[in-house]
Every structure is written in C-alpha cells, then in structure tokens.
N, C-alpha and C positions, 0 to 999 in steps of 0.2 A: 184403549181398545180392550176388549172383553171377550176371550174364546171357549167356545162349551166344548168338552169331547167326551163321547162314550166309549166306555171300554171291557172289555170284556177278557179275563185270564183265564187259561185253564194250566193245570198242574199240577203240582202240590200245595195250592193256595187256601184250603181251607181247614182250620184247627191246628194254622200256623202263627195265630195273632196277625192274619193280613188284615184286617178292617181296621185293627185298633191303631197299627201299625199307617196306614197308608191314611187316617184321619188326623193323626201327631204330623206325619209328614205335609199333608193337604195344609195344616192351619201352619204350620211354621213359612207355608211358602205362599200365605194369604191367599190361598184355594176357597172356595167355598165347594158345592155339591151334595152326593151320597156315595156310599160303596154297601153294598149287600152281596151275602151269599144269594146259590140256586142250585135251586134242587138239583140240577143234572152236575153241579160239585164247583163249578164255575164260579167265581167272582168277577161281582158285574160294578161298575161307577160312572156319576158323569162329574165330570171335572169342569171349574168352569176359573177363570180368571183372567192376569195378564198372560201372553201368550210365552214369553217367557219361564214367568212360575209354572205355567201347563207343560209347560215341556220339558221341563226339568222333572215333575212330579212322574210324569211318562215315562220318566226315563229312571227314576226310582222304581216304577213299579213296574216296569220289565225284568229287575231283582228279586225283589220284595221284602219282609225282613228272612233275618238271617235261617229259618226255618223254613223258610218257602224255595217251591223250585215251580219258576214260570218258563212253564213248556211254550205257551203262545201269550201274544197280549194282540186281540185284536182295537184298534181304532177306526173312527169314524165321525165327523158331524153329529152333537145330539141335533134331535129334529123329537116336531110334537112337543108335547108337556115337555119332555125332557131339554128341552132350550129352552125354558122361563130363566129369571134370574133366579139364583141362592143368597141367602143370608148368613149360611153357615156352613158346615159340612160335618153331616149325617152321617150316623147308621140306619138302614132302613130294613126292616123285615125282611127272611126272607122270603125270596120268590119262584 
C-alpha cells in the first residue's frame, strides 16, 4: 500500500538546507515526491510511499535539519495532479 501526503512548513524553513535535507532524508526512507520553496517563505512537499516511511519522514520534518525551526507543518491528502505516482523525489521550482 502506497500513501501520498501534502505538506506545507512555515518557519525558519528556508536558506536552512531544508529541501536538500528532507530529499537525503525522502530517498534513505524510499520516499519518492517533490519539496519546493514559496514565495510567501513556506516550504511545500508531497510525499508519497509506504505509510510507514510517510510517517516517519513527517515526523523528520516537523524538525527539519539542524538550522531549521518548523513553527507549523500542516498535512493533508495530496488530491489532483498531486496524487499521481513519483518515480523519484524532486526539487521543483519555486512557486
């Protein structure tokens, strides 16, 4: 079984190494997806795997690395484009 979730940090998440950071963490726990900044400073991902790996990775990145300070981590069902499957896990532009 296979769980997608979207997620969205706000914080001190960016120009902390969080993308580079939570994509090392994504593949060591056979995650696949994306993580991108946005413009309103927020970093966004969908995570998609065993539900296990998913939530253990959620649960890294309610921390983030050691530079980061995650004031919120919201969750939710991806839904749309964003529930196809991944092959890998991205960085994507931001948005």
């Amino acid at each position: 079984m296979t769980v997608t979730r979207h997620l969205v940090l706000r914080g001190r998440v960016q120009g902390v190494g969080f993308r580079q950071a939570m994509q090392r963490e994504a593949l060591a726990r056979g995650c696949t997806g994306w993580v991108r900044n946005r413009r309103d400073g927020s970093v966004e991902a969908v995570v998609q795997g065993a539900p296990e790996a998913v939530e253990s990775l959620v649960a890294w990145a309610r921390r983030g690395p050691p530079a980061a300070r995650v004031d919120e981590l919201r969750e939710s069902a991806a839904e749309g484009e964003a529930a196809r499957e991944y092959a890998s896990f991205d960085w994507l532009p931001t948005a």
